[in-house]
C-alpha positions as a Python dict, from the first residue, in 0.01 Angstrom:
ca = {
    (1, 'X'): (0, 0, 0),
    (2, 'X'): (107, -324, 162),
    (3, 'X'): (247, -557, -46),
    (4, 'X'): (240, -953, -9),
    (5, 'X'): (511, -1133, -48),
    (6, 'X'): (486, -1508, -179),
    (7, 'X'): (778, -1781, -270),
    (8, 'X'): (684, -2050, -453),
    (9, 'X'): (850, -2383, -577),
    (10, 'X'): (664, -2397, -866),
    (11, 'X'): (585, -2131, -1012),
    (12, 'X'): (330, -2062, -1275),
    (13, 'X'): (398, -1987, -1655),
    (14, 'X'): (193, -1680, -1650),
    (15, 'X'): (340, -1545, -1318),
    (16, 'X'): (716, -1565, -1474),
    (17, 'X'): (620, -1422, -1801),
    (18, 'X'): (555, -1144, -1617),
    (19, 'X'): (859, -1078, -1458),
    (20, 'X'): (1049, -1194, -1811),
    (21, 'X'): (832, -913, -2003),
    (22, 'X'): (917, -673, -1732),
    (23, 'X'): (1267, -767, -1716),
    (24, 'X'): (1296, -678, -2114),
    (25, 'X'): (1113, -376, -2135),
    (26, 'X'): (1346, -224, -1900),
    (27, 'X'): (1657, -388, -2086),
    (28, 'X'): (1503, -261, -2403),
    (29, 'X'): (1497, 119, -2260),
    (30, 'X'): (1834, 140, -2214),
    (31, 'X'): (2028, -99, -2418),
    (32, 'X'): (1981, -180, -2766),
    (33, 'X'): (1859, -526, -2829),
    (34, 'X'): (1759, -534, -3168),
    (35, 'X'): (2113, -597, -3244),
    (36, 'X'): (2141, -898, -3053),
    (37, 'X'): (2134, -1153, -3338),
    (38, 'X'): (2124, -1545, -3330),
    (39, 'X'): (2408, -1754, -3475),
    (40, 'X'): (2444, -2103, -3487),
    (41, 'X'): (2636, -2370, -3661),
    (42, 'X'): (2547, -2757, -3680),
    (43, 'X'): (2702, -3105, -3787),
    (44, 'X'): (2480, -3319, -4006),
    (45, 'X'): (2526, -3621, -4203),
    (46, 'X'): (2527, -3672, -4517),
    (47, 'X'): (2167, -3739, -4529),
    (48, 'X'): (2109, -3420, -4319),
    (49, 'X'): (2066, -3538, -3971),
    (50, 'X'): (2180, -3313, -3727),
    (51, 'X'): (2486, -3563, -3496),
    (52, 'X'): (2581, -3188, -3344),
    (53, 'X'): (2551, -2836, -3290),
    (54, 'X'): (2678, -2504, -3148),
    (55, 'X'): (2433, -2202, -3077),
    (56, 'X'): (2437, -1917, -2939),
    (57, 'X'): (2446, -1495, -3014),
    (58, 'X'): (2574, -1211, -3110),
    (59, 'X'): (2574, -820, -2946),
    (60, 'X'): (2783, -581, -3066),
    (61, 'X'): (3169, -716, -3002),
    (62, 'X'): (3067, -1003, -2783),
    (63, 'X'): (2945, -1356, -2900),
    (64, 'X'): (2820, -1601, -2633),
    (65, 'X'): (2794, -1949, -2683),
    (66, 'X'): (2513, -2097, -2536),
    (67, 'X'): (2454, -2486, -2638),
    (68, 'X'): (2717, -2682, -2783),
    (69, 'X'): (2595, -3060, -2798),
    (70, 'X'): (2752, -3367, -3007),
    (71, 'X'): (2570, -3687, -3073),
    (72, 'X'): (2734, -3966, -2855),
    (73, 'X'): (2834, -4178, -3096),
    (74, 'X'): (3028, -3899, -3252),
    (75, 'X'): (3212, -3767, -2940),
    (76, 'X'): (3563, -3792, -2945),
    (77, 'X'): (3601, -3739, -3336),
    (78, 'X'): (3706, -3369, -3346),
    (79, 'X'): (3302, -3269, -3429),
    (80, 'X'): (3297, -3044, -3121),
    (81, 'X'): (3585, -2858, -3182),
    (82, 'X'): (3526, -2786, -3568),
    (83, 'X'): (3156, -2696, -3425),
    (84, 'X'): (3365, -2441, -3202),
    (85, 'X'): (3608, -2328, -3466),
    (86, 'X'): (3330, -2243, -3678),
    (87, 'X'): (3127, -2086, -3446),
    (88, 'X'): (3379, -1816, -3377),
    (89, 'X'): (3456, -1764, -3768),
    (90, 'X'): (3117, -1653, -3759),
    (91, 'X'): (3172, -1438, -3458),
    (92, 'X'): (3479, -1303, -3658),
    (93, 'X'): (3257, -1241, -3959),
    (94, 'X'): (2995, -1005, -3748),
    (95, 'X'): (3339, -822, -3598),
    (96, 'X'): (3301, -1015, -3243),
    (97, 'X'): (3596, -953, -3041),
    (98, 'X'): (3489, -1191, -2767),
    (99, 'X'): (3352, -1539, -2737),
    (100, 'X'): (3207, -1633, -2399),
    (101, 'X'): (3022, -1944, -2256),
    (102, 'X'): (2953, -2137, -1947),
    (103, 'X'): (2996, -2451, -1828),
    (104, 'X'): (3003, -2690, -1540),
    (105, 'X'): (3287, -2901, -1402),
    (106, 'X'): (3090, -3208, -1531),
    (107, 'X'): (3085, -3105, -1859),
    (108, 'X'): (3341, -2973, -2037),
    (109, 'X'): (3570, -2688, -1902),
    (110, 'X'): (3896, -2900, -2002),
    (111, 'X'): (3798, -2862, -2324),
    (112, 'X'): (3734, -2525, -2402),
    (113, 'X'): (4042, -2416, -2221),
    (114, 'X'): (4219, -2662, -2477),
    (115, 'X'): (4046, -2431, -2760),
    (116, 'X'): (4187, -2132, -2598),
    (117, 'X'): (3956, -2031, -2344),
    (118, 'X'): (4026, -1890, -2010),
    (119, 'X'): (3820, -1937, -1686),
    (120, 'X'): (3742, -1609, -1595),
    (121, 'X'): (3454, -1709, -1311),
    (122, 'X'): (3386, -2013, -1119),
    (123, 'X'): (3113, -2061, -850),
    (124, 'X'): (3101, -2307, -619),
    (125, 'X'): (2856, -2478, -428),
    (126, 'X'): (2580, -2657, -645),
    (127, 'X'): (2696, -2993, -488),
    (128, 'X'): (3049, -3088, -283),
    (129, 'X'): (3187, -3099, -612),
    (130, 'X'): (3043, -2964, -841),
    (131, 'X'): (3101, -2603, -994),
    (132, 'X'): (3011, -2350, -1279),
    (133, 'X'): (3243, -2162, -1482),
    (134, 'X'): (3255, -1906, -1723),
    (135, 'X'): (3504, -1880, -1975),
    (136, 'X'): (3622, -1635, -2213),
    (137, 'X'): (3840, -1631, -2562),
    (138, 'X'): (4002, -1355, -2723),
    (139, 'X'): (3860, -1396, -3076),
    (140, 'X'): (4182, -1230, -3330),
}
């Protein structure tokens, strides 16, 4: 059989659904991802608008962060670090060990190694200065 081989800079919905359902059935065969469970914790005001929020999952001993976003007009106020801090209680609570997350240099890698993370990976190269990191904490 000879194959064709095409890249594309766009590429269609349909075409990387594929490759995503593919991708999980094999991850499914050998790992199991019914344990991987959502968790998520959010600021709101009093009259229940949402100024912030941190979300993310758990598997097993490991907890990843994935979003953490605050409201601009609420930056600088402590609301991402209590998002953080509660965040990882719920880690805690479902016996995670491990809180991970990444970041770019332009965001906010000073900060999480303020709450006790450690850079455990950076890449460089997206732009001259710009890099990604991923970060680690040591949940106790």
């Amino acid at each position: 059989m000879t194959l064709v081989y095409s890249l594309v800079d766009a590429p269609a919905p349909a075409d990387t659904r594929v490759v995503d359902a593919g991708l999980g059935a094999a991850n499914a065969a050998v790992a199991s991802l019914a344990d991987v469970r959502p968790l998520a914790c959010f600021a709101r005001t009093p009259a229940g608008a949402i100024i912030g929020g941190a979300v993310g999952r758990t598997w097993g001993e490991c907890c990843e962060l994935q979003q953490l976003w605050v409201d601009p007009t609420h930056r600088q106020q402590g609301v991402g670090r209590e998002l953080v801090r509660n965040f990882a209680a719920g880690a805690r609570t479902r016996q995670c060990r491990r809180l991970y997350l990444e970041t770019f240099s332009f965001q906010a890698p000073a900060f999480y190694r303020a709450l006790g993370f450690s850079v455990v990976l950076e890449i460089r190269g997206f732009t001259a200065d710009t890099s990604k990191f991923t970060l680690l904490c040591e949940l106790t």
